[in-house]
NUGUBA-971825 format. One line per 8 residues: their letters; for each residue x, y, z of C-alpha. Coordinates in steps of 0.05 Angstrom, whole numbers. Each point is the difference from the previous one (the first is absolute). Example, Ala and Ser with C-alpha at 12.3 -4.5 7.8 and 13.67 -1.06 7.14 Angstrom:
residues 2
as) 246 -90 156 ~ 27 69 -13
END
This chain:
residues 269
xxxxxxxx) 2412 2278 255 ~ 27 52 42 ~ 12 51 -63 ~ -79 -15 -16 ~ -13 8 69 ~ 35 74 7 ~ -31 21 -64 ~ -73 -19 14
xxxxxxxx) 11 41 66 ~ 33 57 -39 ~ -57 -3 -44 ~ -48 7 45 ~ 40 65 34 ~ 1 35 -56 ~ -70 -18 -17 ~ -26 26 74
xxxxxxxx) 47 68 -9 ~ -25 19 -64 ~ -76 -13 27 ~ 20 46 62 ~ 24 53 -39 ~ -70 8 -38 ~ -31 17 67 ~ 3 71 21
xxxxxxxx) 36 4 70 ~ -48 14 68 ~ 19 54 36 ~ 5 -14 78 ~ -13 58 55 ~ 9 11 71 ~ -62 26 52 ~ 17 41 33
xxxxxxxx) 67 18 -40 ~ 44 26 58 ~ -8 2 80 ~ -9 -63 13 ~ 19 -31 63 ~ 7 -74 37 ~ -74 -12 15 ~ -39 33 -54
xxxxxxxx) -42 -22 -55 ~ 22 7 -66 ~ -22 -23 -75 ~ 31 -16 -61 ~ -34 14 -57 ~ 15 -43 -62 ~ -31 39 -66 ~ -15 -45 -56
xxxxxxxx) -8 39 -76 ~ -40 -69 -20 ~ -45 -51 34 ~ 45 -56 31 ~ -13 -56 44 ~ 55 -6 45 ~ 39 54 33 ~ 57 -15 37
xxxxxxxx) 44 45 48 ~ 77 -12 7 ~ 39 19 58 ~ 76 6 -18 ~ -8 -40 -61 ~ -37 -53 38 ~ -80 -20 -12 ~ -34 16 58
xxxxxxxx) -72 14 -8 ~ -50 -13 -51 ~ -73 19 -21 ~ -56 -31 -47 ~ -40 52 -29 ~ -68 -30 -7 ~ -28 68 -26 ~ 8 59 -50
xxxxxxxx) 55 43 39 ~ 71 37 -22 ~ 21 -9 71 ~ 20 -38 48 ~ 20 14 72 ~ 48 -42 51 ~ -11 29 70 ~ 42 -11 58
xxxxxxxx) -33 9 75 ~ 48 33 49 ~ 58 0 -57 ~ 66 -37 35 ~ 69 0 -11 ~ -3 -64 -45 ~ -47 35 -46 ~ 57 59 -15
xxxxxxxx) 27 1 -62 ~ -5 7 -80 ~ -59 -29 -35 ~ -22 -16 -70 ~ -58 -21 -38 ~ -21 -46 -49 ~ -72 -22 -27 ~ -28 -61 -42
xxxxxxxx) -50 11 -62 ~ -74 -39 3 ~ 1 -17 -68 ~ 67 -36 -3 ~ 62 -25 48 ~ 42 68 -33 ~ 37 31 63 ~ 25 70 -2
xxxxxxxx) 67 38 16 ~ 6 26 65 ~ -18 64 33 ~ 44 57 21 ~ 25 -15 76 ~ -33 34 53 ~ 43 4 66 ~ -36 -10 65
xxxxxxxx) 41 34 57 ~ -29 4 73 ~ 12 55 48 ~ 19 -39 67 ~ -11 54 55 ~ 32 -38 48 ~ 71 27 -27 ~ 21 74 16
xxxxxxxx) -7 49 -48 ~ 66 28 -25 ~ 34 73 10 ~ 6 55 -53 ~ 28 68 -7 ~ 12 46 -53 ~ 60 38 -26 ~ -10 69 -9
xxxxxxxx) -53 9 38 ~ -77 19 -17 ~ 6 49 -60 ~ 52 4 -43 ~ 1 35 -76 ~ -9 -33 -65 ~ 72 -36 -24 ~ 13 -24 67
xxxxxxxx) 27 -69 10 ~ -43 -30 66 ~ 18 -66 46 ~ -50 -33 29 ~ 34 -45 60 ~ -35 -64 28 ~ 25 -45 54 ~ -18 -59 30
xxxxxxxx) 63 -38 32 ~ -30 -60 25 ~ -55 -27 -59 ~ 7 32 -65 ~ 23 -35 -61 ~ -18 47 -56 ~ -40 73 18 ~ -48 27 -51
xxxxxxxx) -19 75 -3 ~ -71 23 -3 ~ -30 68 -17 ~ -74 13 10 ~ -44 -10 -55 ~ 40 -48 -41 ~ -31 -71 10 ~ 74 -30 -12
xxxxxxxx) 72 3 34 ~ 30 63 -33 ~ 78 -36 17 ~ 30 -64 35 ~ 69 -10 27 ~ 25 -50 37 ~ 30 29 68 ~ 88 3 15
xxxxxxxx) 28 -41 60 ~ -30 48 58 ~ -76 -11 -36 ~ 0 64 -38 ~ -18 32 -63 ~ 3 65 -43 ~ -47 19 -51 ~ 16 54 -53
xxxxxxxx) -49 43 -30 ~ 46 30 -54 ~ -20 71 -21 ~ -69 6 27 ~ -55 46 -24 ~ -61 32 37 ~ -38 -74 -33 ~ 48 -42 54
xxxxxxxx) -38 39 63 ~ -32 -38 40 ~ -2 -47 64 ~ 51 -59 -6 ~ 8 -68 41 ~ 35 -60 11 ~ -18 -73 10 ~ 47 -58 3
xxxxxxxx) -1 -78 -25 ~ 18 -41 65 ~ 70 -48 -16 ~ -25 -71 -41 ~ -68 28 -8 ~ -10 35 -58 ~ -81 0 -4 ~ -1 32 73
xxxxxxxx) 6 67 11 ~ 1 49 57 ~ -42 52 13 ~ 7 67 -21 ~ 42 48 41 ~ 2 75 14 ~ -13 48 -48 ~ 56 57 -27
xxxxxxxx) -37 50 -50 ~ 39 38 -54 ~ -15 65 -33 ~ 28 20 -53 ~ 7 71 -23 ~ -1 26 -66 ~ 71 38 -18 ~ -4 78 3
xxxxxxxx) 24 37 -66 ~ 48 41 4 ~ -16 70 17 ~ -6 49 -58 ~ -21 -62 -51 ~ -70 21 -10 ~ 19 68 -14 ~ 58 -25 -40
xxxxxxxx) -52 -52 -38 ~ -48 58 -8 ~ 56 47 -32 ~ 18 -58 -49 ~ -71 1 -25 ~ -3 67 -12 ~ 69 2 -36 ~ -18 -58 -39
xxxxxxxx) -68 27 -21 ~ 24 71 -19 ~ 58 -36 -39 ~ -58 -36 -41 ~ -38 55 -6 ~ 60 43 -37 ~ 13 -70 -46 ~ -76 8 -13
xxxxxxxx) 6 72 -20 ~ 68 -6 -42 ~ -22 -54 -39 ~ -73 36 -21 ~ 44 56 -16 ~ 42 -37 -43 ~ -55 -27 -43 ~ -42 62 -9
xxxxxxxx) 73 33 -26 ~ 13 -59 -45 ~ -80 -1 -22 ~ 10 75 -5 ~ 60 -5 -41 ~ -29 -46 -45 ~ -59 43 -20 ~ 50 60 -5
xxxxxxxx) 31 -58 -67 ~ -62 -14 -22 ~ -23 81 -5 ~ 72 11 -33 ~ -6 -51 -50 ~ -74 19 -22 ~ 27 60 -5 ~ 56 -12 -44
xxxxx) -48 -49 -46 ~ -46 57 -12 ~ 51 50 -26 ~ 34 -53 -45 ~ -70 -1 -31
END
């Protein structure tokens, strides 16, 4: 009975996984997508690519909200009022068809990480200083002794952590920007995940800004780049010549044989 039992249940498994992998997958987003802090609203946004009927939203693998759709939408929202600490963390989604009990694969997570400005924001300096030319290897140094479990470096403009280290004994860390170009310039930061809280983050510290120079050429290069051109063209120029001299002697020569042996024919006549 047991056997039966196992294969009626593997049965239906199988049955459920093939069904879920004829649905397309949502896609789940985050409103706003960054910034947020202990105490602020924020949405997620479940998108559906069909009509479904349920849509539920997971919070570290676990169901924790759902919605019935009782009209023609390809979205779904789960707000939270004055977001809490609780509510941090990495979501999916998942939606139910009208027509039928087929339920599809889940979303891509979507982490959920609150900025708690209750915690002090960390230290940062940067090694060299200011500008520096292209090639150069830069450290960016953040330090917070007392909180920080793993640091993540910012830089204006991009929406995500650019690196993420977690800090030596004294609560410190080096970043390496390896060979930077005038592209890495820019205003840099540091935040910090507080120890056994890995969805809370501090706020954003002081700024260091980094400019990055474009390496000089060496002097006499455009001249010398200039005098290459110049050789090179000439050099073509005489290849030109030489060759168009060699084919109007050869045509030349040829017509000089043809002339010789009309010639020739005509006196043998």
């Amino acid at each position: 009975m047991a056997p039966m039992a196992v294969a009626l249940i593997l049965g239906w498994w199988l049955v459920a996984a093939s069904r879920a992998q004829q649905l397309p997958r949502p896609s789940l987003s985050l409103h706003p997508s960054q910034g947020v802090s202990l105490g602020d609203n924020v949405t997620l946004r479940c998108h559906l690519p069909q009509l479904a009927a349920w849509v539920w939203l997971y919070l570290e693998g676990r169901w924790s909200y759902a919605n019935y759709i009782d009209k023609k939408q390809d979205t779904t929202e789960f707000s939270f009022l004055s977001a809490s600490q609780d509510q941090a963390g990495t979501y999916l989604c998942q939606y139910q068809v009208s027509e039928s009990e087929d339920v599809s694969v889940m979303s891509d997570p979507v982490e959920l990480v609150l900025t708690d400005r209750s915690l002090p924001p960390p230290h940062i300096s940067l090694h060299p200083e200011e500008r520096v030319g292209t090639g150069t290897n830069v450290t960016v140094r953040c330090w917070n002794k007392d909180y920080g479990a793993a640091f993540l470096l910012h830089k204006d403009g991009r929406s995500a952590p650019i690196q993420r280290l977690v800090p030596d004994d004294v609560g410190t860390v080096s970043f390496t920007l390896f060979g930077v170009t005038p592209a890495d310039s820019g205003t840099y930061r540091c935040s910090y995940h507080p120890r056994g809280y890995p969805f809370l983050s501090s706020p954003l510290g002081d700024s260091v800004t980094l400019e990055v120079t474009p390496t000089p050429a060496p002097p006499g290069s455009a001249e010398d780049s200039r005098g290459n051109l110049l050789v090179a063209v000439v050099r073509g120029c005489a290849a030109a010549l030489i060759f168009g001299l060699g084919v109007f002697f050869v045509i030349d020569a040829r017509s000089l044989w043809i002339r010789r042996d009309e010639s020739l024919g005509g006196e043998g006549i």
